[in-house]
C-alpha positions as CSV (number, residue, x, y, z in Angstrom):
1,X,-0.4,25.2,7.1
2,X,-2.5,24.5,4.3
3,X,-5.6,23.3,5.9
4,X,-5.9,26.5,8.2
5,X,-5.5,28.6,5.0
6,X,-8.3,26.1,3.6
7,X,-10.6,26.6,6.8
8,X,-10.3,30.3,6.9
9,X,-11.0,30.7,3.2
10,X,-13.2,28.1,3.5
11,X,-11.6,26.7,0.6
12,X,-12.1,22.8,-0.1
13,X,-8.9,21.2,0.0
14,X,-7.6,18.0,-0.9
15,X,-4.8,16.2,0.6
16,X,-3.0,14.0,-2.1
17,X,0.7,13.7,-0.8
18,X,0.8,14.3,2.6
19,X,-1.1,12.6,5.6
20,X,-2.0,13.7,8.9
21,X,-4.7,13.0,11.6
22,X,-5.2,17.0,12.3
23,X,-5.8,17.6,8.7
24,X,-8.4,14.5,8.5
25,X,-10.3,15.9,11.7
26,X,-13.2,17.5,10.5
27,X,-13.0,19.9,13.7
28,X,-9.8,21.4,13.5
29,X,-10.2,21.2,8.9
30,X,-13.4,20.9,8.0
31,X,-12.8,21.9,4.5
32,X,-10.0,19.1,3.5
33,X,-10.6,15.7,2.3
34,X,-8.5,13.1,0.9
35,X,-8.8,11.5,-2.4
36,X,-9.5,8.1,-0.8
37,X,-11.9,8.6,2.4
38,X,-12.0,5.0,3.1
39,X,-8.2,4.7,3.2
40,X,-8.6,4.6,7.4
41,X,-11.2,2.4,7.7
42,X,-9.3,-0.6,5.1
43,X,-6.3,0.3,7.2
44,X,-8.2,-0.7,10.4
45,X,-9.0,-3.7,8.7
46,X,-6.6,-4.8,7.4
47,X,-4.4,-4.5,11.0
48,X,-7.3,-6.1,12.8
49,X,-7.3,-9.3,10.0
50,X,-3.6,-9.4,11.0
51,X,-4.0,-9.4,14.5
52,X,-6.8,-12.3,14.1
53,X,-4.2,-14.3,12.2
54,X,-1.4,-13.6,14.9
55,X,0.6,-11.7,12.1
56,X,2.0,-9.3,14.3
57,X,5.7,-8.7,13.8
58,X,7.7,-8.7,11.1
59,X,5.0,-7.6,8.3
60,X,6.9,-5.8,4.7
61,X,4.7,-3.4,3.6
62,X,4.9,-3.2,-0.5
63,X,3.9,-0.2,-2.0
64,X,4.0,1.7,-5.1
65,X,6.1,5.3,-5.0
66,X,3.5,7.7,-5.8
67,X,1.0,10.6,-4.8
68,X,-1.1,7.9,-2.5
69,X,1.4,5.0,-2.3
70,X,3.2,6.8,0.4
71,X,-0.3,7.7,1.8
72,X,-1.5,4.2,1.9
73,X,2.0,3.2,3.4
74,X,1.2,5.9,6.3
75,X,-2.4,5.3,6.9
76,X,-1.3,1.2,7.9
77,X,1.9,2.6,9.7
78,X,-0.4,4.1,11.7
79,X,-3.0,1.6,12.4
80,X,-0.2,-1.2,12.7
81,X,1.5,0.8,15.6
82,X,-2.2,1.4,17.5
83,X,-2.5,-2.2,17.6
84,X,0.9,-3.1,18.5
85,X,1.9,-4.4,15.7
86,X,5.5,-2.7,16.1
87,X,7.7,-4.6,13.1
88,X,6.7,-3.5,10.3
89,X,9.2,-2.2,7.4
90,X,8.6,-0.6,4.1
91,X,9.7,-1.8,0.9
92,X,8.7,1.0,-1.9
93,X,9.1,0.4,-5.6
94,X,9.0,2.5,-9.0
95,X,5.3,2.6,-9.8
96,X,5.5,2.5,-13.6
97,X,2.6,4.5,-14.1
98,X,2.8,7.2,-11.6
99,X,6.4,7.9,-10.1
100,X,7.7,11.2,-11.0
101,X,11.5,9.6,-10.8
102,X,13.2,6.0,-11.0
103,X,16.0,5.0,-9.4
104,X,17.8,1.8,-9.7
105,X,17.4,1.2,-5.6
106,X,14.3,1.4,-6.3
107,X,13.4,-0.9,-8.9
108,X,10.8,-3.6,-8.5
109,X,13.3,-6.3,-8.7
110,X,15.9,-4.8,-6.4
111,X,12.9,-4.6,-3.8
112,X,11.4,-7.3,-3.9
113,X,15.2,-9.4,-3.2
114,X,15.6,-6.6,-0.8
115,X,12.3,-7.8,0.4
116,X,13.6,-11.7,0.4
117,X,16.6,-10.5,2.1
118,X,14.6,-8.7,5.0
119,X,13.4,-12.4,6.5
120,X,9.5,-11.2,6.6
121,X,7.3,-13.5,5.7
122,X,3.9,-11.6,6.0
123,X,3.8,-8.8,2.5
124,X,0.9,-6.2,2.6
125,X,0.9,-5.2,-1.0
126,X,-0.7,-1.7,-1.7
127,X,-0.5,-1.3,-5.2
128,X,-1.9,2.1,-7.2
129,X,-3.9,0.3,-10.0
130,X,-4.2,-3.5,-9.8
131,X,-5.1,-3.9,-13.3
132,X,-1.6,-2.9,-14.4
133,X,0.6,-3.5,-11.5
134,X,-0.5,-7.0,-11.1
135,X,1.1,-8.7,-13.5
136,X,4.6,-6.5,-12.8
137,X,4.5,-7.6,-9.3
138,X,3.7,-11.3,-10.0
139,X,6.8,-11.2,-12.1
140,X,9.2,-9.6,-9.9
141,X,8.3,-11.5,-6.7
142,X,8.6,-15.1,-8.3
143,X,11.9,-14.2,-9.8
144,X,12.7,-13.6,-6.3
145,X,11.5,-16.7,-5.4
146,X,8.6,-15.2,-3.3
147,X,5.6,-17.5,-4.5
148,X,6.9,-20.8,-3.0
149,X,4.4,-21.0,-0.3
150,X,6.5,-19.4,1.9
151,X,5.1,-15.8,2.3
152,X,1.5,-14.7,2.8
153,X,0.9,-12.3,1.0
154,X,-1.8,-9.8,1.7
155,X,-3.7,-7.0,-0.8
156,X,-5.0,-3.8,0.6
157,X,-6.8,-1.4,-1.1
158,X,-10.0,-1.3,-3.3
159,X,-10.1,-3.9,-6.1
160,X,-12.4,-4.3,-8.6
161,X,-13.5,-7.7,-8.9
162,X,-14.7,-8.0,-11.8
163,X,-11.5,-6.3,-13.3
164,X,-9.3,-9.2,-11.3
165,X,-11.8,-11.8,-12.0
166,X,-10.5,-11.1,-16.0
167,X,-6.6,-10.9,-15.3
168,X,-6.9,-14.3,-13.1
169,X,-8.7,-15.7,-16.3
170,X,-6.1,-14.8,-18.6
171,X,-3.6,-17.7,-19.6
172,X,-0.8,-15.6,-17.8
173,X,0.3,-18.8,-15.6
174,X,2.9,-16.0,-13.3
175,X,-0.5,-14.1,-12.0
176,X,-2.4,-17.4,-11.6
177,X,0.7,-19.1,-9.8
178,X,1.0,-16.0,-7.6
């Protein structure tokens, strides 16, 4: 396994695809990071927040298909189950910017209705660069019909407020409405 190799080379290593707790311990790999070290801790959270506003089944977990979308997907996996919260599904999408491959199943559109279709009502979104994605999944969720006050809808991850602050000023009424 890679972070052994790593360790015994004493090698840095980064993890960018994969995730497990063995390769985060700094005991058994103390030479392997991940590109986002705070990923655990906003996963913690995030699941606590949801516990404290007794969202605890039936949460859709919206996330872009790249290097760390599936990580971020995995990190809350993980911290929903310690908690109990037990129903959570993914819904994954195209990232525009980063996926190697696109697939028509996977299209935002065709995710978010499968999203609709699902019956959750509680959407963690985990987006890979909120600047560009916004916008994109504004779009695709009220063509669903997904901003009618139905759904709450959740961001995780690290945003730049003074980068949102700009898109919620722009005259884009879809971003503003969502």
């Amino acid at each position: 396994e890679l972070s052994t190799l790593a360790a015994s080379l004493e090698f840095p290593f980064t993890v960018t695809r994969a995730f497990n707790f063995n390769v985060l311990s700094w005991y058994s790999s103390p030479y392997t990071s991940q590109v986002y070290p705070d990923l655990m801790d906003h996963a913690r959270i995030l699941a606590k927040y949801l516990l404290h506003k007794g969202r605890t089944n039936f949460i859709a977990v919206l996330y872009a298909l790249s290097d760390t979308g599936i990580q971020r997907y995995e990190a809350l996996s993980v911290h929903f189950d310690t908690v109990g919260i037990d129903q959570h599904q993914p819904f994954g999408y195209n990232s525009f910017l980063y996926s190697p491959g696109h697939s028509e199943a996977r299209d935002l559109q065709v995710t978010m209705q499968n999203l609709k279709d699902s019956g959750y009502r509680t959407v963690v979104v985990a987006m890979e660069t909120a600047y560009f994605e916004l916008g994109v999944v504004a779009s695709a969720a009220k063509a669903a019909g997904l901003t009618n006050g139905d759904f709450m809808w959740v961001f995780f991850g690290e945003f730049d407020f003074a980068i949102l602050s700009a898109i919620l000023s722009t005259e884009d009424s879809v971003i503003r409405e969502f």
